[in-house]
C-alpha positions as CSV (number, residue, x, y, z in Angstrom):
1,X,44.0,-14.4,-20.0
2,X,40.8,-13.5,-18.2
3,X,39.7,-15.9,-15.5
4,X,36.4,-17.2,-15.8
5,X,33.7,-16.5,-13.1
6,X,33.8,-19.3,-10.3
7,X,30.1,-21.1,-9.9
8,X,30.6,-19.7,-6.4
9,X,30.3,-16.1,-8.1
10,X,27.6,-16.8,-10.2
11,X,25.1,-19.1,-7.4
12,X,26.1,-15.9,-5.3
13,X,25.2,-13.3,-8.0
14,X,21.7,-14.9,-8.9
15,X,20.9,-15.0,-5.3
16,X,21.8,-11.5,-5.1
17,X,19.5,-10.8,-7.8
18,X,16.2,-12.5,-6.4
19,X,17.1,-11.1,-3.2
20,X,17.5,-7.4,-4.2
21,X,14.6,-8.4,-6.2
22,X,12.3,-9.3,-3.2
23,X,13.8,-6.1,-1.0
24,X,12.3,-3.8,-3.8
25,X,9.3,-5.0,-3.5
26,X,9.3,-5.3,0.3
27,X,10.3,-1.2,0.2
28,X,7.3,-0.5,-2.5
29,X,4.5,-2.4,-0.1
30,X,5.6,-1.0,2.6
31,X,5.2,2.9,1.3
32,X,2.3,2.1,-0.5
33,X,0.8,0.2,2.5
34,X,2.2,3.8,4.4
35,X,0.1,5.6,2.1
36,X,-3.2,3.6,2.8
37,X,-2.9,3.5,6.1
38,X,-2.2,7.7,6.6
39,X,-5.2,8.2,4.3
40,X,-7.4,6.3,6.0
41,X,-6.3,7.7,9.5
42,X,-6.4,10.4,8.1
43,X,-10.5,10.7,6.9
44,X,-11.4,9.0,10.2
45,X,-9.3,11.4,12.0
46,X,-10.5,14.6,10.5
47,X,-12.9,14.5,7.4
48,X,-15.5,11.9,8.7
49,X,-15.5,13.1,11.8
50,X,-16.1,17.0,10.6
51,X,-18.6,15.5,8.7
52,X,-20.4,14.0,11.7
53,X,-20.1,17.0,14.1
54,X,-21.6,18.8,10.9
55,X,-24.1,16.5,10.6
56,X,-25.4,17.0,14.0
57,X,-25.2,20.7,13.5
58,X,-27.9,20.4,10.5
59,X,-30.2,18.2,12.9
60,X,-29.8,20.0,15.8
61,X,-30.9,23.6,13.7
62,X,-33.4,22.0,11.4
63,X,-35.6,20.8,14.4
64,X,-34.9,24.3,16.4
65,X,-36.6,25.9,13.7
66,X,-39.5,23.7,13.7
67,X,-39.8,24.0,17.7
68,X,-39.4,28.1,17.1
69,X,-42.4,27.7,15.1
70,X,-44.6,25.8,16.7
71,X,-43.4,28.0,19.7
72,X,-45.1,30.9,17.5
73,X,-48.2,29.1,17.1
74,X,-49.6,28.1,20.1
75,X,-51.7,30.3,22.4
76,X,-51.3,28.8,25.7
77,X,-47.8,29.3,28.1
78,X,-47.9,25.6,29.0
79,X,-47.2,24.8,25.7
80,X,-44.9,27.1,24.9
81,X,-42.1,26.3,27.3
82,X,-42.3,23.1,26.2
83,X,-41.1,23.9,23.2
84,X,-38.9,26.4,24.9
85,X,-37.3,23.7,26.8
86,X,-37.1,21.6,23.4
87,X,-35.1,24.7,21.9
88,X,-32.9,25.0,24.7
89,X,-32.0,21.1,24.6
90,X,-31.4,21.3,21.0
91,X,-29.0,24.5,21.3
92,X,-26.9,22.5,23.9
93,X,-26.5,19.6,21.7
94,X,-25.1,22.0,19.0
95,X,-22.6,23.1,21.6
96,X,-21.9,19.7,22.4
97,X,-20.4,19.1,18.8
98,X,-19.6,23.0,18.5
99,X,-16.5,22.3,20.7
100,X,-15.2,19.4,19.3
101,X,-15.3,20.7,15.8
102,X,-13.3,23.9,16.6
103,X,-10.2,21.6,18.4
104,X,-10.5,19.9,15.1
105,X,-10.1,23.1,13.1
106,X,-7.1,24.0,15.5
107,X,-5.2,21.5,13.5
108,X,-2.6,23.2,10.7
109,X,-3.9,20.4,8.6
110,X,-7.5,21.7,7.7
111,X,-8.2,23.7,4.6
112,X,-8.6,27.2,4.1
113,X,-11.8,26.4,2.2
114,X,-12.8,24.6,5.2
115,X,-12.1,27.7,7.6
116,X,-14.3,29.7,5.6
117,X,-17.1,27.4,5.6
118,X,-17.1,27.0,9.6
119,X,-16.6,31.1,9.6
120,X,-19.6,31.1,7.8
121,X,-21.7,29.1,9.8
122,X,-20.7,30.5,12.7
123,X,-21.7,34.2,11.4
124,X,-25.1,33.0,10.5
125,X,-25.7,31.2,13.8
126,X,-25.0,34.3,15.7
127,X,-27.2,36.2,13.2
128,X,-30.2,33.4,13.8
129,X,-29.4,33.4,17.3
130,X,-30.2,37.1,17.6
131,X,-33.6,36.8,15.3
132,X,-34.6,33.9,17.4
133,X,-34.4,35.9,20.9
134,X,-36.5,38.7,19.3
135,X,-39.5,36.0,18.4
136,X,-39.7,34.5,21.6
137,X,-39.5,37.7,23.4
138,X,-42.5,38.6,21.3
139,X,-44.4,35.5,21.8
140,X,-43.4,35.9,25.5
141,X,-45.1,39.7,26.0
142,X,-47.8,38.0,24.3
143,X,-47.1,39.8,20.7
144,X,-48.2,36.6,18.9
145,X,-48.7,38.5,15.0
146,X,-45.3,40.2,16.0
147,X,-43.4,37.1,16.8
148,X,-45.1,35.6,13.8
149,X,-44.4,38.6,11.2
150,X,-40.9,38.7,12.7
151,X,-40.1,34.6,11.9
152,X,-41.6,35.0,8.1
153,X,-39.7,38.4,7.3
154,X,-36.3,37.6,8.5
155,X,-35.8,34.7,11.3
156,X,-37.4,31.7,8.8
157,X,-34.6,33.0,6.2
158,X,-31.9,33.1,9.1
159,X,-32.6,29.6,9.5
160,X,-32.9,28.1,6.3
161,X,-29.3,30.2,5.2
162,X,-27.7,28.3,8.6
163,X,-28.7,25.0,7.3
164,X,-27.5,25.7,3.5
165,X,-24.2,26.8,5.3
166,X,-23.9,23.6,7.5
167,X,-24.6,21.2,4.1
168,X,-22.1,23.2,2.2
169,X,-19.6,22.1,4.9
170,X,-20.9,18.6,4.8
171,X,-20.5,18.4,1.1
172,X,-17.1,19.5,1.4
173,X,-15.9,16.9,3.6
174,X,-18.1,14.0,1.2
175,X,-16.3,15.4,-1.8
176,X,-12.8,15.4,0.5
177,X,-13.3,11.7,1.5
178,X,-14.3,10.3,-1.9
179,X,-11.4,12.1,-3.1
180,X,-9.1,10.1,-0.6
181,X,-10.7,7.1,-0.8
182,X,-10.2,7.1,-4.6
183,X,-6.8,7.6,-4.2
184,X,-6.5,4.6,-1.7
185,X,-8.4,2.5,-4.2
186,X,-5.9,3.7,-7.0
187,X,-3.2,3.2,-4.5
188,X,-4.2,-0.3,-4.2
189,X,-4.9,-1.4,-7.8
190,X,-1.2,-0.2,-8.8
191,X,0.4,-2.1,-6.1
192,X,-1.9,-5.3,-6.8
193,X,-0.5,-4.6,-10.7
194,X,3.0,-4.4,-9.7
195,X,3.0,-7.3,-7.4
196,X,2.3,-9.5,-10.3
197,X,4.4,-7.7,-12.7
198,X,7.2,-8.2,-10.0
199,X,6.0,-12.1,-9.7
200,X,6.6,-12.9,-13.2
201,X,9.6,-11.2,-13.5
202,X,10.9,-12.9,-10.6
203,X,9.6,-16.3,-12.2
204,X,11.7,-15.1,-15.5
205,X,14.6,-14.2,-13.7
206,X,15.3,-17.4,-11.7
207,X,14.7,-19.5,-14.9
208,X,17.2,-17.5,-16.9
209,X,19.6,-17.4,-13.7
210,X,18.7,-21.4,-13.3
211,X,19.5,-22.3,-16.8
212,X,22.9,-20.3,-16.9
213,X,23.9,-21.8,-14.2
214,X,23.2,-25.4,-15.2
215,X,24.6,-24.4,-18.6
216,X,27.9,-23.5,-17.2
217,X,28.1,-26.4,-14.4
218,X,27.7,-28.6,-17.7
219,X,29.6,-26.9,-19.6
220,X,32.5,-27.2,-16.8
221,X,32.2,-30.8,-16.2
222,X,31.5,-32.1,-19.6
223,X,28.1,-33.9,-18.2
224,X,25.5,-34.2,-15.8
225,X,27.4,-34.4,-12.2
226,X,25.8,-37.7,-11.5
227,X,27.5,-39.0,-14.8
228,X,30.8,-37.4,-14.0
229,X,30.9,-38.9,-10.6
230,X,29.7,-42.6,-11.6
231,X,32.4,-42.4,-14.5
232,X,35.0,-41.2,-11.6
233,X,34.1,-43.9,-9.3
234,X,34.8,-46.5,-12.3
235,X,37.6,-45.5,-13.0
236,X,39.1,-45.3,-9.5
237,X,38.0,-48.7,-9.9
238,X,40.5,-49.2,-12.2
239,X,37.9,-49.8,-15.4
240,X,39.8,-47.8,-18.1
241,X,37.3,-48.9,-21.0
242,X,36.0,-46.4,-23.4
243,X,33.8,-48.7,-24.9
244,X,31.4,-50.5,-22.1
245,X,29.5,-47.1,-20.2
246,X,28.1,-45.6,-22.9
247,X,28.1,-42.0,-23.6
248,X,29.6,-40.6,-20.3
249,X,32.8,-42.5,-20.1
250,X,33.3,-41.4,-23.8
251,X,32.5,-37.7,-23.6
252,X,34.7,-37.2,-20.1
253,X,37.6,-39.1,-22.0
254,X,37.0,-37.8,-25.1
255,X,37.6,-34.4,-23.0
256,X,40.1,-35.7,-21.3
257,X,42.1,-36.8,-25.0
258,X,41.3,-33.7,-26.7
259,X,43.7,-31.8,-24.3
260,X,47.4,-31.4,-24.3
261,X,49.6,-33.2,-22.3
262,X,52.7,-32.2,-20.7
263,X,56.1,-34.4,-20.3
264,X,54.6,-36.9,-18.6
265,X,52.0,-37.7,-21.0
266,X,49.2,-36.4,-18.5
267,X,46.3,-33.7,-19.5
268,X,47.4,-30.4,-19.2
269,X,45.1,-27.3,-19.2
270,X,41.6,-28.8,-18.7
271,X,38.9,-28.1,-16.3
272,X,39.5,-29.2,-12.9
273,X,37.6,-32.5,-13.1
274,X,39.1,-33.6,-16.1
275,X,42.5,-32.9,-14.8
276,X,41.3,-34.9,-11.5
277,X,40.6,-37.6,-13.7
278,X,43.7,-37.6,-15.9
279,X,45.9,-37.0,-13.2
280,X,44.5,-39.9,-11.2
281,X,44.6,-42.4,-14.5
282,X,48.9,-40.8,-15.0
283,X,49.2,-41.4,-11.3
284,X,47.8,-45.3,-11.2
285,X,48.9,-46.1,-14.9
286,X,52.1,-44.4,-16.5
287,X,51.6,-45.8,-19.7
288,X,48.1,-45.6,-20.1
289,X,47.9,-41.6,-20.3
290,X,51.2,-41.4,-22.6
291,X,50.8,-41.8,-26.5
292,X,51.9,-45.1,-28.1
């Protein structure tokens, strides 16, 4: 005959349960936290600051231009290397975000996309760079309608194509950080879903697990363990009525009669706290347990 499972089993079972439960979900925060933590790192690492650098790129050419113009315009030498010396304050902050950008695109994890668009920059600045010498050195010999036919015909253009280059980039890394950051957002949502699916499942779980449990503890017993105990403690008393304690005496003896008895007239195959009780009623009164 199969041997029931102990209440030890079972208690340790639906324990088991919750507890694998709660690692699963422990595992599943902790990679989706992972996730949300690389991506972040990850765009304030790399895209955001590309961005930035790129950022300072577009200021740093947009007001060159304008200081290459004005540069064009006046007539007097004062003036101009002012706005010489404005130029040449300008060009070194490019430089200053020129170098970090390129250790940033010494890292294997930037694009090819975004390798092209910093190649491309970089061939336009050199091409701008070269237009820009010419005009000055015009405007310096004093070639003012040379230095000024020079920057509409091909150095104005040079200029405006370096800025449409250094917004591309900076588009690309907008576009790239949304992208991430819509990810994270997803990221988050799901886990916020699952946590409450896992929640009410745990809620389920330890119900049903709670109720089998008591089921089967009943079941075992015959009645509540309060019952079983205060009918246990009367009768090692000594009171052997049926009648006087209501439904608990009567249900534990009823299950204690509706067993076999061996030899002796004692209860034989019965759960163990009937056989407890039977066996203490044979022990204490022979002729109580055997049949009249």
């Amino acid at each position: 005959m199969k041997n029931p499972v102990s209440l030890a089993t079972r208690i340790g079972l639906g324990f088991a349960a919750v507890v694998s439960l709660l690692i699963l979900i422990t595992a599943v925060g902790i990679q989706r936290v992972g996730f949300i933590d690389s991506t972040l790192e990850d765009v304030g690492d790399n895209a955001a600051k590309v961005q930035r650098y790129a950022i300072n790129f577009r200021g740093s050419v947009h007001n060159r231009a304008i200081a290459l113009r004005d540069a064009v315009l006046v007539n007097n030498d004062q003036d101009l290397a002012l706005h010489l010396e404005e130029m040449t304050r300008l060009e070194k902050d490019y430089i200053d975000s020129a170098a970090p950008m390129d250790q940033l695109f010494s890292r294997p994890t930037v694009s090819a996309e975004e390798r092209q668009l910093l190649r491309g920059i970089k061939e336009i600045e050199q091409q701008t760079l070269g237009s820009t010498k010419s005009v000055i050195a015009l405007r310096r010999t004093g070639d003012i309608a040379g230095a000024q036919a020079l920057l509409l015909s091909q150095t104005s253009g040079d200029y405006s194509e370096w800025l449409k280059r250094i917004n591309a980039l900076i588009d690309h890394e907008e576009a790239s950080i949304r992208v991430q950051l819509d990810n994270v957002q997803a990221t988050a949502s799901q886990f916020r879903g699952l946590m409450l699916l896992a929640t009410a499942f745990a809620v389920l779980l330890s119900i049903v697990l709670s109720v089998f449990i008591i089921r089967f503890v009943k079941k075992t017993l015959g009645a509540e363990p309060v019952e079983v105990a205060q009918a246990i403690r009367r009768l090692a008393a000594g009171d052997l009525s049926r009648q006087r304690h209501g439904r608990t005496e009567n249900r534990v003896d009823s299950s204690l009669g509706n067993h076999h008895r061996g030899e002796d007239g004692c209860p034989r195959g019965q759960p163990i706290i009937h056989r407890a009780v039977g066996g203490f009623i044979c022990q204490q009164y022979p002729d109580n347990g055997a049949d009249p």
